[in-house]
C-alpha positions as CSV (number, residue, x, y, z in Angstrom):
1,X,0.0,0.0,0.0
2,X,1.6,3.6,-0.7
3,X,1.2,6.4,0.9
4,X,0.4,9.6,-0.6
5,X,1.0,13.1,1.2
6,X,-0.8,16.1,0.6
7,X,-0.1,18.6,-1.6
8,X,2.0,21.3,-0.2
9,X,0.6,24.9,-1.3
10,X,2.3,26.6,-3.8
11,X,3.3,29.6,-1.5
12,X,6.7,30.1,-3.5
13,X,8.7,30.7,-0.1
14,X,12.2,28.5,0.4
15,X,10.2,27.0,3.3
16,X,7.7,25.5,1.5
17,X,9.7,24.6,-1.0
18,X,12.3,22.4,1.6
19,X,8.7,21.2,3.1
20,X,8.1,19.7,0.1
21,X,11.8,18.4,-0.5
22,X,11.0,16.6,3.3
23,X,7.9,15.2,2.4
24,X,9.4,13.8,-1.3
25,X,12.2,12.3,0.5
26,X,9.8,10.3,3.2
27,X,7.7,9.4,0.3
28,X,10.5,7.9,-1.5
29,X,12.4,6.2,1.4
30,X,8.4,4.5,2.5
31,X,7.9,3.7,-1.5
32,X,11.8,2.0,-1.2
33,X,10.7,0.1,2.0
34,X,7.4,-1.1,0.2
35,X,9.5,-2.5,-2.9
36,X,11.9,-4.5,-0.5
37,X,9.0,-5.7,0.8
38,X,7.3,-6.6,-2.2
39,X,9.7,-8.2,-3.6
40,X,10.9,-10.1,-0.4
41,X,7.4,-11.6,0.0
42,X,7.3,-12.5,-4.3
43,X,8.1,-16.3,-4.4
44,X,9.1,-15.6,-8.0
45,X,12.0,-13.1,-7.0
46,X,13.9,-11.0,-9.6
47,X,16.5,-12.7,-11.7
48,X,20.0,-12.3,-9.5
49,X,21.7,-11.0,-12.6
50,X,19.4,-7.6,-12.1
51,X,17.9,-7.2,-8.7
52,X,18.8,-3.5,-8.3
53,X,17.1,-3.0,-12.1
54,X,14.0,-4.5,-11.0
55,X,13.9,-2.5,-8.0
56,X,14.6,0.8,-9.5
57,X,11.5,0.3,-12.1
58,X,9.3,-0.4,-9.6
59,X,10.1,2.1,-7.7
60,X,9.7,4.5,-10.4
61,X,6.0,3.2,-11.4
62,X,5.4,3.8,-8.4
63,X,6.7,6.7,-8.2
64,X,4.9,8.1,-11.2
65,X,1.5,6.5,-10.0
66,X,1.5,8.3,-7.0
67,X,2.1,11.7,-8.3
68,X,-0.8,11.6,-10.5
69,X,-3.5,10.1,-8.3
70,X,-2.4,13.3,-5.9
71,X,-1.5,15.8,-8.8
72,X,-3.2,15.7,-12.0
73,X,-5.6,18.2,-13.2
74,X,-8.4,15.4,-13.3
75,X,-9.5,13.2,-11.2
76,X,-8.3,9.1,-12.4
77,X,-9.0,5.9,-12.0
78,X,-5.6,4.0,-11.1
79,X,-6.1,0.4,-11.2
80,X,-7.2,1.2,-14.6
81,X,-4.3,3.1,-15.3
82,X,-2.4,0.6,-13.6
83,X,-4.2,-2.6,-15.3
84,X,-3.1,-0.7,-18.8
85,X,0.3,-0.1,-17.7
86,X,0.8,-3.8,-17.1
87,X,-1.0,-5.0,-20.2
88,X,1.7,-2.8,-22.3
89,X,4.8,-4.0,-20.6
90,X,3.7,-7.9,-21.0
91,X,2.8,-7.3,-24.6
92,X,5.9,-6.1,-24.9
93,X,7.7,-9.4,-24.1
94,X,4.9,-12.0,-26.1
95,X,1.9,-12.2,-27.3
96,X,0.7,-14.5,-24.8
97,X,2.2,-13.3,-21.3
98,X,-1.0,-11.2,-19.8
99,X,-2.4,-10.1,-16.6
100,X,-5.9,-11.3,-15.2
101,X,-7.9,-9.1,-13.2
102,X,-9.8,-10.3,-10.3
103,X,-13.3,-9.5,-11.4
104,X,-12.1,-11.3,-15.1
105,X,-10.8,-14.1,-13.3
106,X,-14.4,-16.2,-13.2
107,X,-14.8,-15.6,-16.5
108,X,-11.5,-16.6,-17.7
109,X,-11.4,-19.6,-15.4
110,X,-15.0,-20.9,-16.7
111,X,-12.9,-22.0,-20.1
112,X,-11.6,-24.8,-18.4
113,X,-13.7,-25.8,-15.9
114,X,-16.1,-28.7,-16.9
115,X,-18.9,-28.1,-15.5
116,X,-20.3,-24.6,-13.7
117,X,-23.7,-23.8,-11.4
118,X,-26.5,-22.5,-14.0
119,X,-29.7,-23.5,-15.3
120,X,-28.7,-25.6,-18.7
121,X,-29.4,-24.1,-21.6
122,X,-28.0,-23.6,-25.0
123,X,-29.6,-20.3,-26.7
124,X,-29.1,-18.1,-29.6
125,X,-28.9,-14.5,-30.1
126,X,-31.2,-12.9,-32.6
127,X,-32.7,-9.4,-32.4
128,X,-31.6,-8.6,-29.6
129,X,-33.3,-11.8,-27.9
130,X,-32.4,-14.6,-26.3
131,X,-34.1,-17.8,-27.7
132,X,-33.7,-21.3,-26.7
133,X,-32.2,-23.7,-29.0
134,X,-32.3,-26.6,-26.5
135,X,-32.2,-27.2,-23.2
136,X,-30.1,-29.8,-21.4
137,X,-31.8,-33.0,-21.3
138,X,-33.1,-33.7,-17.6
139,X,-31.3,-30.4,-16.5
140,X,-33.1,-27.7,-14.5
141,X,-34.4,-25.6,-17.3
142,X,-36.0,-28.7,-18.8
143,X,-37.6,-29.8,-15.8
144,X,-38.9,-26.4,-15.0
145,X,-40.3,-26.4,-18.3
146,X,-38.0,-24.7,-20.7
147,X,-38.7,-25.8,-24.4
148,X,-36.9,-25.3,-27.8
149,X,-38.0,-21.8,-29.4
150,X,-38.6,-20.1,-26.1
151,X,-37.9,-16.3,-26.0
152,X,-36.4,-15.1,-22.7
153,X,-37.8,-11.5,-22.1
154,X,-35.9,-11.2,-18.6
155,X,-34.2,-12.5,-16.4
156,X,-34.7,-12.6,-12.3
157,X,-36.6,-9.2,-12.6
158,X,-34.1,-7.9,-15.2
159,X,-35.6,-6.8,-19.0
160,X,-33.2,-8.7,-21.6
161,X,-34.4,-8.5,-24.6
162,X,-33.9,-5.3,-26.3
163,X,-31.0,-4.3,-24.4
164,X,-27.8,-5.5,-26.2
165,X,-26.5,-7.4,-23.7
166,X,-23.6,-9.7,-24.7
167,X,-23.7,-13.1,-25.1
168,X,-21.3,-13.0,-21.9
169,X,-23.4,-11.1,-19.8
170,X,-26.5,-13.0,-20.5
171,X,-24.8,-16.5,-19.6
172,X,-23.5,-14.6,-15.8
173,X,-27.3,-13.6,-15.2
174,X,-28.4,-17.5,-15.3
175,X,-25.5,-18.7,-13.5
176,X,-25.6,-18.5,-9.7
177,X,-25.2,-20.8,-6.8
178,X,-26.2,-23.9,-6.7
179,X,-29.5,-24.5,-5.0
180,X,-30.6,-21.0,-5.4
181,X,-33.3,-20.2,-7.8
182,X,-33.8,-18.0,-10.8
183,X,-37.1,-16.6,-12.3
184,X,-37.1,-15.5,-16.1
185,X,-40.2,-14.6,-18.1
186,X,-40.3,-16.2,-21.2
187,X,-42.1,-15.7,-24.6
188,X,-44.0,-19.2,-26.6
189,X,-45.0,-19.6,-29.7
190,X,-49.0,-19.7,-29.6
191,X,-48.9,-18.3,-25.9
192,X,-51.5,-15.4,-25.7
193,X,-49.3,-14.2,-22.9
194,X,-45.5,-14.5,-21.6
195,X,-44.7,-17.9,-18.9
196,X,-43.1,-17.1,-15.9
197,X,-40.3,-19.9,-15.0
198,X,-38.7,-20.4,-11.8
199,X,-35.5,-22.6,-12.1
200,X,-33.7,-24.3,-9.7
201,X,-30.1,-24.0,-10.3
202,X,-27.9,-27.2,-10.1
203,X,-24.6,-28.6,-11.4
204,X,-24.5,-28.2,-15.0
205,X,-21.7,-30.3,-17.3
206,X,-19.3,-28.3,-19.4
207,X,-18.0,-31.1,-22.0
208,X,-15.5,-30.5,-24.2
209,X,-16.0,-33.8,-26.2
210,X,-18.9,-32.3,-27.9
211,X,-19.8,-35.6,-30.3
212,X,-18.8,-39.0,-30.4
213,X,-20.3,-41.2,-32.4
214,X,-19.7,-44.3,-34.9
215,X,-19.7,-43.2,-38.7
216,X,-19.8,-46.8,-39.8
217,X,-19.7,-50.1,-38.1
218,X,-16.0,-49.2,-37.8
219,X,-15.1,-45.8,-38.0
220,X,-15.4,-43.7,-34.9
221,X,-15.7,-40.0,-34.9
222,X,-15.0,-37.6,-31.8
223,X,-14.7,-33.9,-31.5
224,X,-12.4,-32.5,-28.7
225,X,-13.0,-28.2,-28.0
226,X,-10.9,-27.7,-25.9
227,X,-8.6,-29.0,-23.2
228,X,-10.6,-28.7,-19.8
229,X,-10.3,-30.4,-16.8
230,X,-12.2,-33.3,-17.6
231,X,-11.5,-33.4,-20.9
232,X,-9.5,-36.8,-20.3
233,X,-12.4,-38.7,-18.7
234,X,-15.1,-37.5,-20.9
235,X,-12.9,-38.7,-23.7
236,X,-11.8,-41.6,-22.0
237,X,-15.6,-42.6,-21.9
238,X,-16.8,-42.1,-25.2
239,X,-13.8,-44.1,-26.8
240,X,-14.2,-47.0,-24.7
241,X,-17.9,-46.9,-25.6
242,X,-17.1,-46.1,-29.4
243,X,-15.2,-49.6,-28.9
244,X,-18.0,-51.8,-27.6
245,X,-19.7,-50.6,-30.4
246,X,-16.9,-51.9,-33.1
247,X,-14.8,-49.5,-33.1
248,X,-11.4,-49.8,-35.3
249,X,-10.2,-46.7,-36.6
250,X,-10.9,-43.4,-35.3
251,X,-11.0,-39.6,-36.5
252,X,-9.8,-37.1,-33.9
253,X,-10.7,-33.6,-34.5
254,X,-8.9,-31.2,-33.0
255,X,-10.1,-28.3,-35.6
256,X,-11.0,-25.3,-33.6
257,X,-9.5,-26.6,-30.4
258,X,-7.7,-23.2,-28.5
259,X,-5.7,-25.8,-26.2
260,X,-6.0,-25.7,-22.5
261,X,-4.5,-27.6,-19.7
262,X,-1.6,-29.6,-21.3
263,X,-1.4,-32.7,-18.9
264,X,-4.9,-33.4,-20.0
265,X,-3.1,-32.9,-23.7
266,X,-0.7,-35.4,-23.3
267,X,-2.6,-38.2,-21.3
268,X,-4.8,-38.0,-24.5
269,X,-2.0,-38.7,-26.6
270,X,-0.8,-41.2,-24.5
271,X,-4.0,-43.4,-25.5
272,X,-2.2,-43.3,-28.7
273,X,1.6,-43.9,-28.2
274,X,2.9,-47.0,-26.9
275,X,6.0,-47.6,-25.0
276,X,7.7,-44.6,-23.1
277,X,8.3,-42.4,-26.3
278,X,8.4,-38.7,-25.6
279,X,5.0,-36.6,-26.3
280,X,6.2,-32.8,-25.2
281,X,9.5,-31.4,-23.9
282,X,9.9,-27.2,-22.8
283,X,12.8,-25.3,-22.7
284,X,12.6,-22.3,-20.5
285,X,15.2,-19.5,-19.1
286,X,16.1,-21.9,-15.8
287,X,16.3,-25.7,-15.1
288,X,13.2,-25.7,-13.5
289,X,10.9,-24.9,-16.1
290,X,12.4,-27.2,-18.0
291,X,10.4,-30.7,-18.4
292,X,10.2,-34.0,-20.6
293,X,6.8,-36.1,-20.9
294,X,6.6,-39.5,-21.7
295,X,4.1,-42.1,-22.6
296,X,3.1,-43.9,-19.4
297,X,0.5,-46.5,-20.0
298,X,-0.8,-48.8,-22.1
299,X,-3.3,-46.5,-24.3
300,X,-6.9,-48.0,-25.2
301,X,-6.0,-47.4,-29.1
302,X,-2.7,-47.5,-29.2
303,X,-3.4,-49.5,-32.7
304,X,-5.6,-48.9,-35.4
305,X,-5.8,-46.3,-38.3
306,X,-5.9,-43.0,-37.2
307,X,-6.5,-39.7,-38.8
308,X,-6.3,-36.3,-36.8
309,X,-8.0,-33.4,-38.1
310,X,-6.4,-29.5,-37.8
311,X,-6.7,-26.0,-39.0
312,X,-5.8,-22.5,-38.1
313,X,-7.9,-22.7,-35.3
314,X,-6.1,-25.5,-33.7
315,X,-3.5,-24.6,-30.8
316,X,-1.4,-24.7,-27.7
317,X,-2.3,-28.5,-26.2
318,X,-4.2,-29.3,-29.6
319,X,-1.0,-28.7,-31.1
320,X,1.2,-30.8,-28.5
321,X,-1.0,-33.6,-29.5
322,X,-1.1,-33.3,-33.1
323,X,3.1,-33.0,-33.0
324,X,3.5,-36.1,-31.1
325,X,1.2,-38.2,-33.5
326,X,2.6,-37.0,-36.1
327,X,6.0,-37.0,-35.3
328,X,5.9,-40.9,-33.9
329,X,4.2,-41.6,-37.4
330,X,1.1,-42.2,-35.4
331,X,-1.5,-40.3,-37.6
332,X,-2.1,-38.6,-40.4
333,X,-2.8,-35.1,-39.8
334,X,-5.9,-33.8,-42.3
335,X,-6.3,-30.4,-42.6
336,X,-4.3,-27.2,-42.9
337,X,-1.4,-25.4,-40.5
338,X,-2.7,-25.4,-37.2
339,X,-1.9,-21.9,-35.5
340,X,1.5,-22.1,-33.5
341,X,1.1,-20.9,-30.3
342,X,3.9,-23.1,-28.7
343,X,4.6,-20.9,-25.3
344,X,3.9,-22.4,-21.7
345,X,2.1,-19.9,-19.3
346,X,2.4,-20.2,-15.7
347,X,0.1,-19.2,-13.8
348,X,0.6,-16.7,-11.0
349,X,-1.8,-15.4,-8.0
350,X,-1.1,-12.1,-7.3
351,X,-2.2,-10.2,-3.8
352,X,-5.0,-8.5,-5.1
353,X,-6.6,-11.8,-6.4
354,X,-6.0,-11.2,-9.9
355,X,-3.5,-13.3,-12.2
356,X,-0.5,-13.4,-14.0
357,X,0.0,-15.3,-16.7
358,X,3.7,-15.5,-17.7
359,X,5.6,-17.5,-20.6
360,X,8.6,-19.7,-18.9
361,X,9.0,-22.4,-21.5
362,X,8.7,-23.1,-24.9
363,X,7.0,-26.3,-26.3
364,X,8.6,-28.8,-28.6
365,X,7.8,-31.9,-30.4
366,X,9.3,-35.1,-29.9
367,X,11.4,-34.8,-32.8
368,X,12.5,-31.0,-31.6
369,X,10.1,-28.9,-34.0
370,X,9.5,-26.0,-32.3
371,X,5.6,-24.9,-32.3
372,X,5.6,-21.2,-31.7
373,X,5.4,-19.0,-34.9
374,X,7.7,-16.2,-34.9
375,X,6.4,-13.0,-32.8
376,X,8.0,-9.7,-32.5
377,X,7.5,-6.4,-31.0
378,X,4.4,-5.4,-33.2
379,X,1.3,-7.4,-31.3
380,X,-1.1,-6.2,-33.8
381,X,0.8,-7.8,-36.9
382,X,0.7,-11.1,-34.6
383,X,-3.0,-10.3,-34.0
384,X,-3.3,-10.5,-37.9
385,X,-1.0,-13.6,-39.2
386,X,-4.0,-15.7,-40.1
387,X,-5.2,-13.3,-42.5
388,X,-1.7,-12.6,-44.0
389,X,-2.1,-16.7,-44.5
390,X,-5.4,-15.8,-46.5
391,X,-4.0,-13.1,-48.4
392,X,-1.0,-15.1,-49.4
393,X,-3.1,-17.9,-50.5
394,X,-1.6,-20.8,-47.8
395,X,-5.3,-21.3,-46.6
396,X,-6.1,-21.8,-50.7
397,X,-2.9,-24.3,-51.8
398,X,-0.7,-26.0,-50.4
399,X,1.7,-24.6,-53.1
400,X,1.5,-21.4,-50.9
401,X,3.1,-23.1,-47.8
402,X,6.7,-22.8,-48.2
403,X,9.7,-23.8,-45.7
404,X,13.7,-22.8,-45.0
405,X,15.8,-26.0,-45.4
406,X,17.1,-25.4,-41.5
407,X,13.5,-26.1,-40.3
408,X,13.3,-30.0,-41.8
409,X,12.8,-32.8,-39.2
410,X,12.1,-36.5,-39.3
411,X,9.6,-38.5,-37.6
412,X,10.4,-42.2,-36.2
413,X,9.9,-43.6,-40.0
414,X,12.0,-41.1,-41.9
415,X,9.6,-38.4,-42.8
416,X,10.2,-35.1,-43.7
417,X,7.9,-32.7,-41.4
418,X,9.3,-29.0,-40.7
419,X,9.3,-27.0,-37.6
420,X,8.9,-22.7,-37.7
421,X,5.5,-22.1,-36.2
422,X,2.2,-24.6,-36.0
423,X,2.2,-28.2,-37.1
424,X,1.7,-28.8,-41.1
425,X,-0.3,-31.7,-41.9
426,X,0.4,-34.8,-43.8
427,X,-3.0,-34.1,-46.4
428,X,-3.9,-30.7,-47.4
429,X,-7.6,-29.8,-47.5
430,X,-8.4,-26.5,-48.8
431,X,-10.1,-23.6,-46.2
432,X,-13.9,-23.5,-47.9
433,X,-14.2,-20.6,-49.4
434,X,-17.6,-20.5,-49.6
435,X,-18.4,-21.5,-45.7
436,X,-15.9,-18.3,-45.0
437,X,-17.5,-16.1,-47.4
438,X,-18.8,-12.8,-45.5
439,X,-22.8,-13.6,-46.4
440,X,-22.2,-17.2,-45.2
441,X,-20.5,-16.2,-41.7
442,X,-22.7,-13.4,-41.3
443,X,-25.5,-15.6,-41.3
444,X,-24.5,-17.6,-38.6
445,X,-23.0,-14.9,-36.4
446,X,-26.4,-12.6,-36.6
447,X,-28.2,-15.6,-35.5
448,X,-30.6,-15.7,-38.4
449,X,-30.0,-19.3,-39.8
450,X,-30.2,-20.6,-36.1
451,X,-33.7,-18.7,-35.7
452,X,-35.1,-19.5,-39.1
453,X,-34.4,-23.3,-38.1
454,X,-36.1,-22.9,-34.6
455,X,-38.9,-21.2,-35.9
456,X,-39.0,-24.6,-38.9
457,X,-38.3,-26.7,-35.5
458,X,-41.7,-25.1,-33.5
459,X,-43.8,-25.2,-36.6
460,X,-43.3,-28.9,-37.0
461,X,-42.5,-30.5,-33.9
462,X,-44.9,-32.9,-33.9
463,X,-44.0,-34.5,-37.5
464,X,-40.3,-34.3,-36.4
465,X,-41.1,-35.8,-32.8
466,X,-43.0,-39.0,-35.3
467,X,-40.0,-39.1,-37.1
468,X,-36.7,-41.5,-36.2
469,X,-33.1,-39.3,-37.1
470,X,-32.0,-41.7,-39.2
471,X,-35.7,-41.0,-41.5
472,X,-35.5,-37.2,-40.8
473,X,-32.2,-37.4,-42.2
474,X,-32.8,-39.8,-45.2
475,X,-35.9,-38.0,-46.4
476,X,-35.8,-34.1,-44.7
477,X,-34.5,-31.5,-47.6
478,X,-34.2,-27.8,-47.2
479,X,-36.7,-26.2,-50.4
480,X,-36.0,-23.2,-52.4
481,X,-39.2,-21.4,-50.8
482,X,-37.4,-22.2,-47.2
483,X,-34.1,-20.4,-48.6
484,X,-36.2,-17.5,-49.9
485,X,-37.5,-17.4,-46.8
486,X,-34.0,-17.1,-45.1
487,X,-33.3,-14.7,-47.4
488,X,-36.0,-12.4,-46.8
489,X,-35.5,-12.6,-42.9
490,X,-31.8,-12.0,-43.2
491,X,-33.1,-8.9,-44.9
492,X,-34.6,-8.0,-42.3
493,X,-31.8,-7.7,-40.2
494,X,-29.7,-5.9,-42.8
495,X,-28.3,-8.8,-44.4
496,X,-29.1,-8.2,-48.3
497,X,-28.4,-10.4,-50.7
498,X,-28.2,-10.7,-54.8
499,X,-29.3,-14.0,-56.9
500,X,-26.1,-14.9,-57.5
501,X,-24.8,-14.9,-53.9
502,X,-27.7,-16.9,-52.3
503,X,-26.9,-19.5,-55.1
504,X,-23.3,-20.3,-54.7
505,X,-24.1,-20.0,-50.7
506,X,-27.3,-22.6,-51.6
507,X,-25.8,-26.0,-50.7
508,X,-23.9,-25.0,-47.3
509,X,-27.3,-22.9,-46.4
510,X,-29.6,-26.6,-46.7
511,X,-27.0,-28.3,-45.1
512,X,-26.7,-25.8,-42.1
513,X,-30.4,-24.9,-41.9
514,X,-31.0,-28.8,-41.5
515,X,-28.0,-29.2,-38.9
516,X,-29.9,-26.8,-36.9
517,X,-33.4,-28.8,-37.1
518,X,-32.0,-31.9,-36.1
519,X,-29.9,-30.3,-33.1
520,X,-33.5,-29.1,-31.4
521,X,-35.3,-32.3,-32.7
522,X,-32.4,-34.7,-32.2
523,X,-29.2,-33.9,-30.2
524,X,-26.0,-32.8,-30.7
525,X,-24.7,-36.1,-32.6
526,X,-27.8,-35.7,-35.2
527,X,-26.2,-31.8,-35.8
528,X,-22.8,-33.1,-36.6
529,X,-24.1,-36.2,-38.4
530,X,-25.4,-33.7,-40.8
531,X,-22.8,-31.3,-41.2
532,X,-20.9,-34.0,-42.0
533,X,-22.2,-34.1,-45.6
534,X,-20.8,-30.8,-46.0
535,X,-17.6,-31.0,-44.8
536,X,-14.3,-31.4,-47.0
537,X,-11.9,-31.5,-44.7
538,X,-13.9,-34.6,-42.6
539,X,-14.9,-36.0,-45.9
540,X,-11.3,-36.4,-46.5
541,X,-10.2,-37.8,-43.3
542,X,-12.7,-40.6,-43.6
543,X,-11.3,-41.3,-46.9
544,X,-8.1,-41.5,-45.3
545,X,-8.6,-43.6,-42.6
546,X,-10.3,-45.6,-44.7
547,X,-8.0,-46.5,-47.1
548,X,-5.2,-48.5,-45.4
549,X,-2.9,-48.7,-48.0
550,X,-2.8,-45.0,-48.5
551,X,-2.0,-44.8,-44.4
552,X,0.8,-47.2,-44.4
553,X,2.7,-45.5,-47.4
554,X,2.3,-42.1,-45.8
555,X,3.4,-43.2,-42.3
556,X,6.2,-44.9,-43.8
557,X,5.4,-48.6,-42.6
């Protein structure tokens, strides 16, 4: 804590002017005191190579903090002052080093945790409005009620819809202890009047498996997020029921996945790698953040064909995993580079319950590929490296991806693979251009195909409900009337389009709309089942782990 004196006035007499000499002195020697302090208590001292360095800056921010809380001409807010000070100097050393405030940290935190107190809902965004897309099955909004298509006007007294709240902000209003109850008002189709719901909040799961399911009598599918904390078990689960069902070969997909926490990364991979072969190693500044991770036991598929898919989206722990398969000759990788971020953070509880994140290692791949891509000073030309990959066509061709001879490695079989930032797959599938164009992704972000399907979903529930998934999805088609339709409430929401765009966008549009149908009508393995028929990249996986021949000549064997 520092201490700030008053002023002295500004009587221009030598008195006043030693006064204020005194009082700057007493100020510097307690501000001197505090940083010994500070840094005495710090488990994670100063390097001994600088101490007096460290000591000096703090003592000047503090220094410098002080006189403007006491002097400036304004009045200011200094822990935000502070919070921006600290978020310059970090960005200053990586891109991925950052500071945590405590009243961020929940939110933050809720990423990987794997389950959280709410009400259980999934919901979509549109006008403004909350509306239900589905509610968890036997969770509390179900049993209070809840149903698909359901318009939530407030929330525990609080007007919602209408008042451009985020997406974040309307998730923290439903959450709440567990055991404690929630009311929100909600709006039904063919309801003179709005429903008032009271909900009982409970223990709601997080997964971060999101499907799992068998494609054929042999070919498994499963879709890892992210890396959470029980990312392993809920994986661990749906494999070893994948393989009661006939399970043989699998496709991973790690597209999309941001990473997480990386022992849950490795003990993943180490269902796939036998022995004690080496999954991860870091490198950091000192010996002890330094660290080597081996396969420990025997993995449930630790034979089989298997095909892991990636993308730009795919990094951190995603990438540790994808670098060990690949590198042991374990798996194909399908796909295209996955991002490269390839620095450890550890994480650090500060005093005033916020937290620091701070790189102390590097990540490398068994074969010594480093996965971070180069950074510099310039944060906002990091910010934008995926769409220098679009503009220079490496998201279009494979042609586009090009290497320096220095970065070659070889897996255990003799391939080449090359290190310089992300992983690069084995089998190149080209980004869809269409499913990134800007009428496409607009689509989806403003909510409208989502609310067009709910609105198909509340008109028909009762033929859907008669209806097995496996009929919906051999029979149910997507008519040009339904995409006029679309169109027309896109419109709506400013989202014009000509002839010629809704054509070429046409085929993802059916496929999407119907994805959407059989989530509310079905469950989430019906809404991947389906988007499976418009999907390149998984289309060519399944091809690949298919065709055995094909895997043994690529993996060397």
């Amino acid at each position: 804590m520092s201490f700030t004196p008053p002023a002295a006035p500004e009587t221009g007499q030598p008195t006043a002017s030693r006064r204020r000499a005194g009082l700057r002195q007493a100020l510097l020697l307690t501000l001197a005191m505090g940083c010994g302090i500070l840094i005495a208590n710090n488990p994670f001292r100063p390097s001994s190579d600088n101490p007096d360095g460290t000591a000096r800056g703090y003592l000047r921010f503090k220094e410098i903090l002080s006189y403007v809380d006491r002097d400036y001409a304004d009045s200011v807010d200094t822990d935000a002052l502070a919070d921006f000070a600290v978020a310059q100097m970090l960005e200053k050393l990586d891109p991925h080093s950052v500071y945590i405030p405590n009243r961020d940290r929940d939110r933050s935190d809720a990423f990987l945790q794997s389950d959280y107190d709410g009400v259980g809902i999934e919901f979509n965004l549109f006008r403004d409005t909350m509306t239900v897309v589905a509610p968890l099955s036997g969770g509390p909004a179900e049993q209070a009620g809840m149903q698909p298509g359901d318009q939530i006007l407030s929330i525990g007294g609080k007007r919602t819809s209408g008042m451009h709240l985020s997406r974040a902000r309307l998730s923290e209003l439903l959450r709440g202890p567990r055991g404690s109850s929630i009311t929100v008002e909600v709006r039904r189709a063919r309801q003179a009047r709005p429903l008032s719901l009271t909900i009982a909040r409970s223990r709601i799961p997080n997964t971060s498996v999101d499907a799992a399911y068998l494609v054929d009598d042999q070919t498994g599918y499963i879709k890892v997020s992210r890396f959470a904390s029980g990312t392993y078990e809920e994986f661990k689960t749906a494999l070893a029921d994948l393989r009661r069902q006939g399970l043989t070969r699998l496709v991973l997909d790690l597209r999309g996945n941001p990473g997480g926490y990386l022992d849950r990364a490795t003990r993943l991979a180490d269902e796939f790698i036998g022995g004690s072969r080496k999954i991860v190693y870091t490198d950091g500044k000192g010996e002890q953040y330094d660290s080597q991770t081996y396969a420990k036991v025997a993995g449930e598929f630790e034979e089989g064909a298997l095909v892991v898919l990636v993308d730009e989206g795919s990094a951190s722990a995603a990438e540790v995993v994808a670098g060990a398969l690949q590198d042991h000759d374990r798996a194909i990788l399908v796909g295209r580079r996955t991002f490269g971020k390839g620095l450890v953070q550890q994480p650090i509880t500060l005093s005033d319950g916020g937290e620091l994140r701070l790189t102390i290692a590097r990540y490398y791949t068994p074969a010594g590929r480093s996965i971070q891509k180069p950074y510099g000073a310039n944060y906002a030309e990091y910010s934008r490296e995926l769409a220098t990959r679009a503009s220079r066509g490496e998201l279009a061709s494979a042609d586009s991806i090009h290497f320096a001879k220095e970065l070659r490695f070889r897996t255990d079989h003799g391939r080449t693979v090359y290190g310089g930032g992300g992983i690069t797959p084995d089998v190149f599938v080209p980004r869809d251009s269409m499913a990134h164009s800007a009428y496409f992704t607009k689509m989806l972000s403003h909510g409208v195909a989502r609310a067009f399907a709910l609105s198909f979903y509340q008109a028909h529930k009762a033929e859907l409900e008669g209806l097995r998934f496996e009929q919906f999805n051999a029979t149910f088609r997507i008519t040009d009337a339904q995409l006029v339709g679309l169109a027309a409430q896109a419109k709506q929401v400013g989202l014009a389009s000509d002839v010629a765009t809704m054509r070429r966008c046409a085929p993802l549009l059916r496929n999407q709309l119907k994805a959407f149908i059989a989530r509310s009508a079905y469950g989430s393995v019906a809404y991947y089942t389906v988007l499976r028929e418009q999907d390149p990249e998984l289309q060519r996986a399944l091809h690949a782990v298919g065709d055995s021949t094909a895997q043994l000549a690529l993996l060397g064997k």
